[in-house]
C-alpha positions in Angstrom: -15.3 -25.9 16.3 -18.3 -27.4 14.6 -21.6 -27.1 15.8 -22.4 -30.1 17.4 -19.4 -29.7 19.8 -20.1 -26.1 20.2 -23.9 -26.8 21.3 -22.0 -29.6 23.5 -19.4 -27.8 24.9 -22.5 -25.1 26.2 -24.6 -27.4 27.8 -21.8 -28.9 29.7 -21.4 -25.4 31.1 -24.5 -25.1 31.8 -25.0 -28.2 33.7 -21.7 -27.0 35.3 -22.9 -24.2 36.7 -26.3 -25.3 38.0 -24.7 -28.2 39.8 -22.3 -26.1 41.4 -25.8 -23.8 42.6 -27.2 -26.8 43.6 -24.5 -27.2 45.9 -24.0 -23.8 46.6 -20.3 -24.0 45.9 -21.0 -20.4 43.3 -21.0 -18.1 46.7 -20.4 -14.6 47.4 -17.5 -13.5 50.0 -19.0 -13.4 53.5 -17.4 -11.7 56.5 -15.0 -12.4 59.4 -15.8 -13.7 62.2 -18.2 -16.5 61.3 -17.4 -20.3 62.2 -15.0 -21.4 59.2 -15.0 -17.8 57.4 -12.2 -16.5 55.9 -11.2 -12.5 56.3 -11.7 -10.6 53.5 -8.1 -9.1 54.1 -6.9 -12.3 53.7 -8.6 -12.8 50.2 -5.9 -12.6 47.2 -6.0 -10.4 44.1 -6.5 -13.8 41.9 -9.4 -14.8 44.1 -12.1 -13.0 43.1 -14.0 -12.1 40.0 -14.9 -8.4 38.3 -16.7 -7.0 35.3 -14.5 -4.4 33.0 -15.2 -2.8 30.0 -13.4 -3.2 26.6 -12.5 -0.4 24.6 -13.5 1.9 27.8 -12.9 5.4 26.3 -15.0 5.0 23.1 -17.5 7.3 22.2 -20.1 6.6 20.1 -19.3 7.4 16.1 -21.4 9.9 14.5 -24.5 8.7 13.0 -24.3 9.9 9.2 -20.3 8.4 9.3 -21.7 4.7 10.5 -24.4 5.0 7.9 -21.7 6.0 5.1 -19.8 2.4 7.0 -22.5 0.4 7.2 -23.0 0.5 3.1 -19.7 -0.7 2.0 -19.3 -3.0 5.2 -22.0 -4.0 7.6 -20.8 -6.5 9.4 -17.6 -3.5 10.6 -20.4 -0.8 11.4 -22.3 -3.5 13.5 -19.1 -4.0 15.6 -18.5 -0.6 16.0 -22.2 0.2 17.4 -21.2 0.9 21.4 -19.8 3.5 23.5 -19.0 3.9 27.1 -19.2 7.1 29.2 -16.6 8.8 30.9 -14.1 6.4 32.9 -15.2 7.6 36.3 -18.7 7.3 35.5 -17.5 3.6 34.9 -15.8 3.3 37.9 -18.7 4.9 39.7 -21.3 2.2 38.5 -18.6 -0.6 39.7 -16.2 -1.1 37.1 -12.6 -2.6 38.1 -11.2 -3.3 34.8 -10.6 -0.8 31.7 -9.1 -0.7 28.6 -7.1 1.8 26.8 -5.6 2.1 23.0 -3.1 4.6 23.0 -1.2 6.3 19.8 2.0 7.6 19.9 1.8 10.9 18.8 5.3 12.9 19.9 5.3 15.9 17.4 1.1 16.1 18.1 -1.3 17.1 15.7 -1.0 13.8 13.7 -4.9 12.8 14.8 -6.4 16.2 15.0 -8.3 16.6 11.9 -9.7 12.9 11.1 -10.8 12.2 7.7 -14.4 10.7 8.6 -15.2 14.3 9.3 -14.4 15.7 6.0 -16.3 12.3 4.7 -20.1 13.1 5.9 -21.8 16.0 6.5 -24.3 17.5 9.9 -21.0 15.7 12.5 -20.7 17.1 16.2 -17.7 19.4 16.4 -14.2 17.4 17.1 -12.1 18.3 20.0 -12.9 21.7 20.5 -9.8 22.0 23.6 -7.7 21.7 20.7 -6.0 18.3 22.7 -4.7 16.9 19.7 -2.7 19.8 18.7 -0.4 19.2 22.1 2.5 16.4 21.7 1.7 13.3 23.6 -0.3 9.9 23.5 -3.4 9.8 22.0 -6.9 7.5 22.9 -9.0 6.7 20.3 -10.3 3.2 18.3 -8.9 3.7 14.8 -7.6 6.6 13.7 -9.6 9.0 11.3 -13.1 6.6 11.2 -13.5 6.2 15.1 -12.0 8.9 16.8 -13.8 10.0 19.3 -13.0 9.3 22.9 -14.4 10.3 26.5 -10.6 11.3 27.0 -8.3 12.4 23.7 -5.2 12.1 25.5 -3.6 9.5 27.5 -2.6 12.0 30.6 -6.1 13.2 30.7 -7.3 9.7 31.1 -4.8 9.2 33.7 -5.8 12.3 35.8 -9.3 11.2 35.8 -7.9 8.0 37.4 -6.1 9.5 39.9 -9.1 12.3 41.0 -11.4 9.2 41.3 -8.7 6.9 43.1 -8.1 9.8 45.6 -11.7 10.3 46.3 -12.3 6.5 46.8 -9.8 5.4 49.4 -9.4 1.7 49.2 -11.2 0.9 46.5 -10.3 -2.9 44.8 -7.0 -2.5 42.4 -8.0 -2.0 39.2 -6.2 -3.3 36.1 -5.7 -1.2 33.2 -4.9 -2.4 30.3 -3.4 -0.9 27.0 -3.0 -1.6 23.5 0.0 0.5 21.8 -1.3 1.3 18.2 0.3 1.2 15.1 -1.6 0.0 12.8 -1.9 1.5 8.7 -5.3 1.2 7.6 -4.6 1.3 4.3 -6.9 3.9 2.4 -6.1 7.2 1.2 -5.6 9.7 3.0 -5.8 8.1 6.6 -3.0 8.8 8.9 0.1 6.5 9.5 0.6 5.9 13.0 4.0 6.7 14.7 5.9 3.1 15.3 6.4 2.2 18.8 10.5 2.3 19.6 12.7 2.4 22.2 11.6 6.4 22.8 8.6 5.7 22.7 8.2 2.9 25.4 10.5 5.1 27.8 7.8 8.4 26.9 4.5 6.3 27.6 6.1 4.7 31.0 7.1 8.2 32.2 3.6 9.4 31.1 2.2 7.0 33.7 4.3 7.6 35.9 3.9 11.2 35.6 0.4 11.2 36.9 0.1 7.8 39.2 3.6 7.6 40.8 2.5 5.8 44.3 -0.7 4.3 43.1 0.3 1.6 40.7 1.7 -1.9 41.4 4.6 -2.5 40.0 6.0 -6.1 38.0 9.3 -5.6 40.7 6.7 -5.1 43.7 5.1 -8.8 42.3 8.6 -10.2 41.8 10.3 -9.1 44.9 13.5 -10.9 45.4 13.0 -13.9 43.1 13.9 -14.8 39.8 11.0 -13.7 37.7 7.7 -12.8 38.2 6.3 -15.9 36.7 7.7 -18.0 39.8 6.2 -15.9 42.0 2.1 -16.0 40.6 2.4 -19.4 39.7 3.9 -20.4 43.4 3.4 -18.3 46.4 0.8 -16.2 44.3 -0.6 -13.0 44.2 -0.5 -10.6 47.1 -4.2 -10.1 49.4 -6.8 -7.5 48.2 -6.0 -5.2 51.4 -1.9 -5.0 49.9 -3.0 -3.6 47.1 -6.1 -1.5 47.2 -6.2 1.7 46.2 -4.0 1.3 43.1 -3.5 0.4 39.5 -1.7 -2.5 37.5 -1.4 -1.4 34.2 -0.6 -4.2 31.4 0.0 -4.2 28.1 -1.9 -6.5 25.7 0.0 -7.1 22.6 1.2 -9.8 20.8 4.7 -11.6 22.4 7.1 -9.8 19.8 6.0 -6.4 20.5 5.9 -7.4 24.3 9.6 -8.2 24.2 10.3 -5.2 22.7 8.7 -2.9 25.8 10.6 -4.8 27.8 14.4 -5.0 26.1 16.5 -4.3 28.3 13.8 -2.6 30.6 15.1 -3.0 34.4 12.2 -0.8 36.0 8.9 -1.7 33.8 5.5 0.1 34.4 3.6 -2.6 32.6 3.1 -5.8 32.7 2.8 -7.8 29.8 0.4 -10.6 28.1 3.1 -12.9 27.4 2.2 -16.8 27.6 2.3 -18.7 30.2 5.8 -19.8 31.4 7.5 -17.2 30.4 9.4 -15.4 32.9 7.5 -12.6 32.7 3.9 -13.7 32.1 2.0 -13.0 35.0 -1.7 -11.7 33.2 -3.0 -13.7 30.1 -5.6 -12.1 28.0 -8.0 -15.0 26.4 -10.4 -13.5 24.9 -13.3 -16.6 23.9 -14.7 -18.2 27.3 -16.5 -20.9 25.1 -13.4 -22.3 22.9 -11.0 -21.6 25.2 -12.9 -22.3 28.4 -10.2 -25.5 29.3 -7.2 -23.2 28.9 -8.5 -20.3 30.8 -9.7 -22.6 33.7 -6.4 -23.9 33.9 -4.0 -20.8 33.7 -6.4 -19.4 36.6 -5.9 -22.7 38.4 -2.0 -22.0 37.9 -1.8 -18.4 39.4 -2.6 -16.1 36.2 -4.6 -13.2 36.0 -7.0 -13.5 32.9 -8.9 -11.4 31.5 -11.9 -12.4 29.2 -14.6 -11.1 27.1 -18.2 -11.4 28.3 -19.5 -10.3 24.4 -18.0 -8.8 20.9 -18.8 -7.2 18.3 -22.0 -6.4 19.7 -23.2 -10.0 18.6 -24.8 -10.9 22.0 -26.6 -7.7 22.3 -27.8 -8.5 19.6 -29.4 -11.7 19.8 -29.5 -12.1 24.0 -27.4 -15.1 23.9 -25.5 -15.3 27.7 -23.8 -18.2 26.6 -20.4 -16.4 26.3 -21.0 -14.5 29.8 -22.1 -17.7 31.2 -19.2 -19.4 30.2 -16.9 -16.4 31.2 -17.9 -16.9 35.1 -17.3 -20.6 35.1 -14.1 -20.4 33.5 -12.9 -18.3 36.7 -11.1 -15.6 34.7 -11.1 -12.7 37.3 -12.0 -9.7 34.5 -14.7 -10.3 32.2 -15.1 -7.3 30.0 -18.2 -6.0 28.4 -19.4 -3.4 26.3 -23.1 -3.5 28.2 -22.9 -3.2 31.6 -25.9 -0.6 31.5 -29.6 -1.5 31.5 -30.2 0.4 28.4 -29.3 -2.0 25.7 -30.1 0.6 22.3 -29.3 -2.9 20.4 -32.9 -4.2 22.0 -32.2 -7.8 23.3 -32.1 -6.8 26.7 -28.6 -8.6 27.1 -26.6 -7.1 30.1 -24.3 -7.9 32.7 -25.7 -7.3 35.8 -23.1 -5.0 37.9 -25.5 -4.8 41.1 -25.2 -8.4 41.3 -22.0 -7.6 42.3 -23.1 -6.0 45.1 -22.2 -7.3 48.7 -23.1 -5.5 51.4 -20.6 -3.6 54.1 -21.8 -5.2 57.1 -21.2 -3.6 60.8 -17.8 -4.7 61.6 -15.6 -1.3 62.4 -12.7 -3.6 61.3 -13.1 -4.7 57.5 -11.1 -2.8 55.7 -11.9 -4.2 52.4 -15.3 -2.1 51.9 -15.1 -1.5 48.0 -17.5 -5.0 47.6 -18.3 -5.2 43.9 -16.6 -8.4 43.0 -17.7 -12.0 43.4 -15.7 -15.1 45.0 -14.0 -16.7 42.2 -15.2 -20.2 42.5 -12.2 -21.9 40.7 -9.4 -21.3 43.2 -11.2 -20.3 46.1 -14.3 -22.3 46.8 -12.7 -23.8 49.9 -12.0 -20.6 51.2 -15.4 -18.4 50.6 -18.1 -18.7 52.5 -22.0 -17.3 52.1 -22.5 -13.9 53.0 -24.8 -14.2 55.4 -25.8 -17.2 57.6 -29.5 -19.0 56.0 -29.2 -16.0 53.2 -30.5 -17.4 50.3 -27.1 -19.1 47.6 -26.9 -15.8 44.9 -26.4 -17.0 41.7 -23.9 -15.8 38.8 -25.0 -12.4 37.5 
């Protein structure tokens, strides 16, 4: 895209999004019982908007490894440059969306002495629980450079789902989302990750299953009795917020070949998948640039799909401030917008955030809204008709 229709492109949604304030059509979900108000029970999972973070179990790298990086390849130790705390710290600040990359790893041991540690000198001790030695699926970026994770192994992620789902009854479904590693990066010495096969698609579905049995929705819960799932999102649509809170939809994001072959043959799958739109099993689509794919995104959320976008990468807007990518991410209507800085404390300096407390709507008095986890906004592209302002003469709240 050159220049002069990228600037373009941004001020149209800018304009957008101001004329849509002026109207105060960008509104926040308001409560029942008010003239022309719609229940928040009644709201559906594709009708609101939540902030995620991408790459959610990453730990910072140690400091003298993205020095030794950063000499042969700044541009890679710039990207690298974030970290997340634990997962239920996430959820705690207001999370709903997370990300996972998960290694096969059915022998164990294969990522429990990474290279980068052998590669630098005065690095923080590495799994000192000894979880990589056990058999199982791993969490971690890229295996012997970034390693380190807030939760080494994909069952100890899972539990810390589960404790925090148990402790918040009816907290908003949160979508998971995992990437199945395999990747060789090709230098000496680095390991070669286990290739996803049929065993291994069964192993990681039990794994989740293992741990969230009864707290996940399921593609055949979505489908029901028709045809394919795809019939069902992009016609009667997804089911309402107070169906399915309190659980998980887990989906992987991989490329359509590697999609098809989680689901050969595969009559009871765990995940869903990112496959396009129109397939019969495409249901979530994972876009990842708001700006030059703003049309497309707009128009799959108009359709029925769940999309997920990203709000910033590779730490380029914490970096220079530009909101132009978030901005563009709320417009476009995509219901998770993902972010590596969701804190206030932005190391990188620009101040660039995205504002979780925005989120915020307050519970109100009503004994009989059942929908009190409140840290989403009213997704303005499919359900402007049906959202109201939160309060009568309250002041219109504008995009975080």
């Amino acid at each position: 895209m050159s220049e002069l229709k990228r600037l373009a492109k941004r001020t149209w949604i800018r304009e957008m999004m101001l004329f849509k304030r002026m109207l105060g059509v960008i509104l926040l979900v308001g409560f029942s019982g008010c003239v022309g108000e719609v229940s928040l029970e009644t709201l559906r999972f594709n009708e609101i908007q939540v902030i995620g973070s991408h790459n959610s179990y990453k730990q910072a790298i140690d400091a003298p490894l993205l020095d030794m990086i950063s000499k042969s390849n700044p541009a890679l130790a710039e990207s690298l440059a974030y970290s997340h705390p634990a997962l239920e710290t996430q959820l705690d600040l207001g999370l709903r969306a997370l990300e996972l990359e998960v290694y096969h790893d059915p022998q164990g041991r294969l990522f429990a002495s990474p290279m980068g540690l052998s590669m630098v000198e005065d690095v923080a001790e590495f799994d000192p629980l000894r979880v990589m030695n056990k058999p199982g699926f791993k969490v971690l970026h890229a295996q012997d450079i970034d390693f380190r994770s807030n939760c080494l192994s994909l069952t100890i992620c899972l539990e810390r789902l589960r404790a925090w789902s148990d402790q918040h009854a009816g907290h908003l479904p949160i979508v998971v989302s995992l990437k199945a590693k395999e990747q060789v990066i090709d230098q000496p010495g680095f390991v070669l990750p286990v290739q996803y096969d049929v065993a291994a698609w069964n192993a990681l579905d039990a794994e989740i299953l293992a741990v969230l049995e009864g707290k996940l929705i399921l593609p055949s819960e979505i489908q029901g009795e028709a045809e394919n799932i795809n019939t069902v999102i992009t016609g009667t649509g997804w089911p309402s917020l107070s169906t399915l809170q309190g659980r998980f939809l887990f989906v992987l994001d991989e490329n359509p070949e590697k999609n098809l072959r989680y689901l050969a043959e595969r009559k009871n799958a765990v995940l869903f998948t990112n496959m396009p739109e129109g397939s019969p099993n495409s249901a979530v689509r994972f876009i990842n640039n708001p700006v030059e794919q703003f049309e497309l995104i707009q128009a799959l959320v108009k359709q029925g799909y769940l999309v997920r976008t990203l709000a910033d990468a590779d730490t380029r807007e914490a970096r220079s401030g530009d909101t132009q990518r978030l901005e563009a991410a709320w417009a476009s209507g995509a219901q998770f917008i993902s972010t590596d800085f969701y804190q206030v404390a932005n190391k990188l300096g620009s101040g660039y955030v995205v504002n979780i407390q925005a989120m915020q709507i307050p519970l109100g008095d009503s004994a009989d809204i059942k929908i009190t986890d409140r840290l989403f906004r009213c997704n303005d592209v499919v359900a402007a008709s049906r959202c109201k302002r939160l309060l009568a003469g309250s002041e219109t709240p504008t995009a975080p």
